[in-house]
Phi, psi and omega in degrees: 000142204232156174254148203268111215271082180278355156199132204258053156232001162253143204227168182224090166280140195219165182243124143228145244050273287139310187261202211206100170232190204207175229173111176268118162354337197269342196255317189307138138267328187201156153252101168262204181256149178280140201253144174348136135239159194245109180300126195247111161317137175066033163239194195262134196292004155304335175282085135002301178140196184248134174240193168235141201213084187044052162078024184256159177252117175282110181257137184224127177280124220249118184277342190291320183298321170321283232265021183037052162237161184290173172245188210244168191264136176295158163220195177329296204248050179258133211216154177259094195275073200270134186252116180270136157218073184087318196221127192294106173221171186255098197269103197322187179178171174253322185175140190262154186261283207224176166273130170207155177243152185219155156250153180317312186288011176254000212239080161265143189341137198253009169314322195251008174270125174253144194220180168252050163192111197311124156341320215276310159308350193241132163260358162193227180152136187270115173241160195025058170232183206015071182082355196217123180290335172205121176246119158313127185252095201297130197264052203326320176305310197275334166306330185277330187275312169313281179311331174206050208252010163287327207232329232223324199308301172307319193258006132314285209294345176284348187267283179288355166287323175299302181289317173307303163288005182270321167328274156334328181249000170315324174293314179318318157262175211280179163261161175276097202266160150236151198237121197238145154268121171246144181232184164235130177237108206031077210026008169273115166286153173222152156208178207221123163321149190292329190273318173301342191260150185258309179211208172194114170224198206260193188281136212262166159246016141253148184226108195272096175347153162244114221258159198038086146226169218282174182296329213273348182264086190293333169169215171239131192229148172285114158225137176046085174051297184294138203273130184246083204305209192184081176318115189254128198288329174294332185260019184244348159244011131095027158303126154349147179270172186222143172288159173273134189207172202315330186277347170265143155321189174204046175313112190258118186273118154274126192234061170090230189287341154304138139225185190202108156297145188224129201287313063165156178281321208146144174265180209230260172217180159261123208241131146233089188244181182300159164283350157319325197254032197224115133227174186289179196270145167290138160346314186285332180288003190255141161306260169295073175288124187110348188219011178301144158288339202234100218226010168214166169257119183236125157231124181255177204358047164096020181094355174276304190259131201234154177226132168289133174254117167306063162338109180291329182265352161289280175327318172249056163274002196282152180302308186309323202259004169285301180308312190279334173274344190260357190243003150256016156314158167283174180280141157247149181289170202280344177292285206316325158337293214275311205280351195261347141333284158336287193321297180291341174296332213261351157230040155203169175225135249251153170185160181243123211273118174227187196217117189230124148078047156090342173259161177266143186273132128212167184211159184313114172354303216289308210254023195238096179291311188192167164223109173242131189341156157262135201293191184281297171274153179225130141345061187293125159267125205264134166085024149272174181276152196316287152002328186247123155330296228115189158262181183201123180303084160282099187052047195041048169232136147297129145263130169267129184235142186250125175279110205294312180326311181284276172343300159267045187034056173253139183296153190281179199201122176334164168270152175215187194289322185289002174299174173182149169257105188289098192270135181239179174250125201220123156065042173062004179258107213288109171255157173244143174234121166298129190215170198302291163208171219241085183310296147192168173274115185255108187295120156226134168317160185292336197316330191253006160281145179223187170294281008267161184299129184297115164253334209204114186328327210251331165310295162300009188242003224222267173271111184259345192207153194215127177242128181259108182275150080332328167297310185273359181054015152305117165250119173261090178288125225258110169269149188294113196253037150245020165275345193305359208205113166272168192318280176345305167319291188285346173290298177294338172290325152293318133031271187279338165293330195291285197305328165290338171310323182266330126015280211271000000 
């Protein structure tokens, strides 16, 4: 795995202990603030957890646990450094200092250097620059290989050989453009992508109220036989109002089978500019990260004119104004219902949400037999594995119960009233797993299942999938439940149910 050189003489510096490294620059995307994470079982213990990251899931890595030193409490200047390698991850730091170029003939051999960190991370050292008597230059590709280099190694380095040549061949290709309507909203531009928009007509001259409805819904208007509500842009940013005068739209949003006008001061033109010339909004400007109305930048003339790019789907989430777009659809007859009914169950899947040592859980609907309390006494069973709890007399069934917590090597926790024993069926085998308490049965879209990121065999053989609500700031980890038990495991529970069965 080679890191892709976007100047192989700029470093990126941070602090841990105490010292002072550094990180080229080509790999790096952002330095944030350490952010919420959600704790992952069975992964190296260098893995931190998972945060969200503009609806992406961030796995973040503690380097003093890498670099075997103890660890430090996060504060105020504690930063997260994310770095792509194919697969996007987040490296802990004590503080980032600076940006620094170095020329190449300045960079020596790190043999004679002693650090709080193995020769083997390091590829070079810097001496007496920006202030710092030595800075170490951190060899990430081998950090990154020690840690996850069972799952990952090939198929990073085919990622980043890939990222090379596109790099390389970049002059070569065209740019890549976007194509915008930009408008004025209280002398402010906006602009809203070309694919979202259907048309632009003017302001009609009747307009029909809509009663009890939210401020931002000026009413309803006919176009061409269909009903259009019509949204005002200004109140949806808690703009001053404007009388409607010869110079104000209509911009009309395609929202699936729905559209919806959105009211605008004048439209201004169409801009086709690079994506180059597009970035996202800083972090620090979102109310509300993953759900902002303004979710891009455009600078135009050398950065003097900036035009805000409008999330369409973002903008109109309020509930009031979801009731007023969902009460003018048109009628479909009850079959078009049933079938659209059908549809929307067949894009999402179903699950029961639990909770253990404060992270969320969830496992498949399907594979969920019953959830029942857990009793006072449990049945020790001799010659199980440490994980299993006992049995329990169910409806004249042996249950064999599993402590989830142990199973995922997590520390144990007194019994209290919110445990419930979650039963699943695993290999036709009725299993019980104890879990900290049993949250709800959750509809979640497929849209918001992803893969997860492989850290570790027995993690990935465990969490094959993570649903990122983002809106709700949530990480959900989906567990596999017919990983929870290997065969050998499940051989023996039967085993031993057999034998309490003649017992009894």
């Amino acid at each position: 795995m080679m890191e892709t050189e976007v100047s192989v003489n700029e470093f990126v510096t941070f602090q841990i202990e105490g010292e002072i490294f550094a990180i080229n620059m080509a790999p790096m995307q952002e330095i944030i603030r350490v952010p919420q994470m959600v704790k992952v079982p069975k992964s190296p213990p260098s893995l931190i957890g998972l945060a969200n990251l503009r609806g992406k899931v961030l796995p973040i890595i503690n380097l003093r646990t890498v670099f075997e030193i103890n660890e430090k409490e996060i504060d105020d200047s504690s930063r997260v450094i994310v770095v792509d390698f194919g697969e996007t991850l987040g490296f802990l730091v004590d503080r980032v200092a600076s940006v620094i170029e170095v020329d190449k003939s300045k960079i020596e051999e790190t043999s004679d250097v002693q650090s709080i960190v193995k020769s083997e991370f390091l590829k070079g050292v810097i001496k007496d620059i920006a202030g710092f008597n030595m800075v170490m230059i951190l060899n990430i590709d081998k950090i990154f290989e020690r840690e996850f280099s069972e799952l990952y190694s090939k198929k990073i380095t085919e990622a980043h050989f890939k990222g090379r040549k596109i790099e390389e061949e970049k002059e070569e290709v065209f740019i890549e453009e976007r194509q915008l309507i930009s408008f004025l909203v209280a002398n402010e531009e906006y602009a809203i992508p070309i694919e979202n928009i259907q048309e632009i007509v003017q302001i009609p001259e009747h307009i029909s109220k809509v009663p009890n409805s939210e401020k931002s819904i000026i009413g309803m208007m006919n176009l061409r036989d269909k009903i259009l509500p019509l949204v005002s842009l200004r109140a949806l940013f808690s703009l001053p109002e404007k009388e409607l005068d010869e110079e104000c739209r209509i911009v009309v949003l395609s929202l699936g089978k729905l559209s919806v006008g959105l009211v605008v001061d004048s439209v201004r033109e169409v801009l086709r500019v690079s994506k180059s010339l597009i970035e996202p909004i800083p972090s620090i400007l979102l109310k509300d990260e993953g759900s902002s109305e303004i979710e891009e930048i455009c600078r135009l003339d050398r950065g003097k004119r900036l035009v805000s790019i409008i999330s369409v789907s973002n903008l109109l989430k309020g509930k009031k104004i979801k009731e007023v777009l969902s009460s003018v659809e048109e009628e479909k007859t009850e079959m078009e219902q049933k079938k659209e009914v059908r549809e929307q169950v067949d894009d999402e899947e179903q699950f029961v949400v639990f909770k253990i040592d404060e992270q969320e859980y969830a496992v498949p609907i399907t594979s969920v037999q019953e959830i029942v309390r857990v009793p006072e006494d449990l049945t020790r069973v001799p010659k199980t594995p440490d994980f299993v709890e006992g049995v329990i007399n169910l409806r004249g069934t042996i249950l064999p119960v599993i402590n989830l917590r142990k199973r995922f090597d997590l520390t144990e926790k007194p019994r209290d009233e919110l445990q419930r024993i979650m039963v699943l069926i695993i290999d036709n085998l009725s299993v019980g797993f104890i879990v900290d308490t049993v949250s709800e049965v959750l509809n979640i879209p497929k849209s918001y299942i992803q893969k997860a990121i492989e850290l570790s065999h027995e993690q990935a053989q465990l969490f094959s999938r993570v649903a990122n609500l983002e809106k709700q700031g949530r990480v959900i980890q989906i567990i596999e439940t017919k990983n929870l038990l290997k065969k050998e495991e499940i051989e023996k529970l039967e085993k031993s149910e057999e034998e309490l069965e003649v017992e009894h």
